[in-house]
Each structure stands twice: as structure tokens, then as C-alpha cells.
N, C-alpha and C positions, 0 to 999 in steps of 0.2 A: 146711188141708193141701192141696196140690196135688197131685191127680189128674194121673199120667203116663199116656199113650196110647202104648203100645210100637209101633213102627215098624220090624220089620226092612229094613236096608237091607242088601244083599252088598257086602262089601268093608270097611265098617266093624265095626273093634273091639271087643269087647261093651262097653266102657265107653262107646263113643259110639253104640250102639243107639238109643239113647231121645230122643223129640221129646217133652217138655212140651207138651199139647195148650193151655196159657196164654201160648205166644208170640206175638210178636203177628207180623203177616203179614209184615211186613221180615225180621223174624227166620226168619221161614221160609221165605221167599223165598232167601234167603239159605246157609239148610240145604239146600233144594235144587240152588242151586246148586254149591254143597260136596258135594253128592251126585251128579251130574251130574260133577264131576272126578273124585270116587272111581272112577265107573265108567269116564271113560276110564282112568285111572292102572290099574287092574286090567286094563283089555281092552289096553292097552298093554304091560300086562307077559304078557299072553298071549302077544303076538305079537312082541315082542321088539321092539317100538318104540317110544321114551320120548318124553314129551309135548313136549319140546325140540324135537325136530324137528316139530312144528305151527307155532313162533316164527316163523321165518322164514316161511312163506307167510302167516301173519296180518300183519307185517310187510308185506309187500309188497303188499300189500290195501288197509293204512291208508296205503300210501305211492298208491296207484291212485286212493285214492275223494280224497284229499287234492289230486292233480293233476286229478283231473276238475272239483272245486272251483274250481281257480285257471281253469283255462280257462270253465268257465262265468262265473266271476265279472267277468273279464275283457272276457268279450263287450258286457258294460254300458257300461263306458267306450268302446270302441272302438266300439258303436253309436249312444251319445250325439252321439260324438264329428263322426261320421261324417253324422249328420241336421243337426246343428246347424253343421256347416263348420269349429268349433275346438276343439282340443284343451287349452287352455290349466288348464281344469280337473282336467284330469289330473295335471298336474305341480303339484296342490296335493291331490292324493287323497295319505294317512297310508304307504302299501307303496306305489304308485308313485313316488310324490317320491323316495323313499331310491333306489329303480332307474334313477330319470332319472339320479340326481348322480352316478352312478356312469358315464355319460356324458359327454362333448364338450359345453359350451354350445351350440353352435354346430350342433348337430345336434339340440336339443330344440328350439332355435326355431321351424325350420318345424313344420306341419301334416301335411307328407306321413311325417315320418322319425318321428313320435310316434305317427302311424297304424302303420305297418310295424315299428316298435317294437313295439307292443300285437300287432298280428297275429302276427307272430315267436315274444312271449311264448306264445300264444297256442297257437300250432302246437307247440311243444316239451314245453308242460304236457300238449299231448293226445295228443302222442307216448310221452310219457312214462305218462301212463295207459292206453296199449295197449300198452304194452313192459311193462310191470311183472307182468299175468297170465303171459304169457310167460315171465316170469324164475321167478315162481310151477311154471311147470310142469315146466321144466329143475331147479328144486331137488327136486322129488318124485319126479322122475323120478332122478336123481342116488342117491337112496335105494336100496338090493338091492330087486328082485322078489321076495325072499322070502317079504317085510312082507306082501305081497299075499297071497300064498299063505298064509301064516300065517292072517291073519288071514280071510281065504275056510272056511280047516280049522276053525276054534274057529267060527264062524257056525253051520256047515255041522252042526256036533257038540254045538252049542247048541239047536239046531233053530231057528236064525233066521235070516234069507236077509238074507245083503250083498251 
């Protein structure tokens, strides 16, 4: 027989009370983090703001840490490039090859336009990873002030400081 270990959690159901103290740790890892959304879903409908609008600024995050990527990654080729005097290995690297072709022959040939190529890339991926917080913050802000306040009131009447 298996021995349960009752666990109340707020927010869930009395059928989903209960954690099996014989799960194993994925599993429970896993209940917590099912627990962990229960509680925003609940503090969300406190405050009248549905997890939906979390989407897009996690969105714009993974779209942030993904251009910070490409610019750091970048920097490799174009310092390789840059020490050793050519660039030609580049336009044999798997993601630049395909961006060269989308080019002029005649403009991958030299050394200087595949440098300034990569730098170019280079500036616009790290532009784009500082514009994208930015956009993050215009969409939050976009949201009513209410939300704020709402959620300030249920804190506040919880006895727990946001």
C-alpha cells in the first residue's frame, strides 16, 4: 500500500491535493512547477490580469538572449578573420554560406566587404538585442495601471509586500 503525504496546496482542487510521498523527483519537480502556475493563475485572476499577457514579454526576451547569441557568435569569424588577413573561411561556415549567397559574387570576393558584412551583421543583431527590452517595456506598459494597483491592493491585504 502506498502511504500518501497530504500537501495542501491553495488553488488546487481537492482532488488534486494530494502528492504521493513515492514520486519520484521529476515528478515532483514537476508538481511544483504546476504549483508555481496554479499560483500565478490564482494571483492573476486576483488582479484581473491573465497569464496571456506574460507571452509576449517572455517572447521578446527569448527573441533578446537569441540576438545577443548571433552577435557574440559572430564576433569569432570576424576576429579570426581579421588576425589571420582572410576571410574565405567564412563563406564555407553552415549560416554564413547561406547569407553570403544571398549576395553579389562579386562583393564576397574581397576581404574588406566580408569584414563589413560580418560587422554590419553584427551591429544589427546587437541592436536588435537592445531594442527588444525596450519593446518589452512599451508592451507592459501598454497594459492599464490598474493591474498595478490591483495587484499592490491583494499584496498589501495578504500581508505580503510587492
Amino acid at each position: 500500500m502506498i502511504e500518501v503525504e497530504e500537501q495542501i496546496i491553495p488553488g488546487l482542487s481537492e482532488s488534486n491535493r494530494f502528492l504521493p510521498s513515492s514520486m519520484s523527483k521529476t515528478s515532483s519537480r514537476t508538481f511544483k512547477i504546476y504549483q508555481d502556475f496554479l499560483r500565478l493563475k490564482n494571483f492573476s485572476k486576483l488582479v484581473g490580469l491573465h497569464p496571456i499577457h506574460l507571452i509576449g514579454p517572455s517572447i521578446l526576451a527569448l527573441f533578446a538572449t537569441i540576438f545577443e547569441g548571433i552577435s557574440v557568435g559572430l564576433l569569432i569569424p570576424a576576429l579570426k578573420g581579421l588576425i589571420d588577413r582572410n576571410y574565405d573561411f567564412a563563406k564555407a561556415l553552415p549560416v554564413l554560406k547561406n547569407i553570403f549567397n544571398l549576395f553579389p559574387e562579386a562583393w564576397i570576393q574581397r576581404n574588406a566587404t566580408v569584414f563589413a558584412l560580418l560587422i554590419s551583421f553584427i551591429f544589427v543583431a546587437a541592436v536588435a538585442d537592445q531594442v527588444s527590452p525596450d519593446l518589452q517595456i512599451l508592451q507592459i506598459l501598454g497594459k492599464p495601471a490598474d493591474h498595478a494597483n490591483e495587484a499592490r491592493t491583494v499584496g498589501v491585504v495578504r500581508g505580503s509586500a510587492i
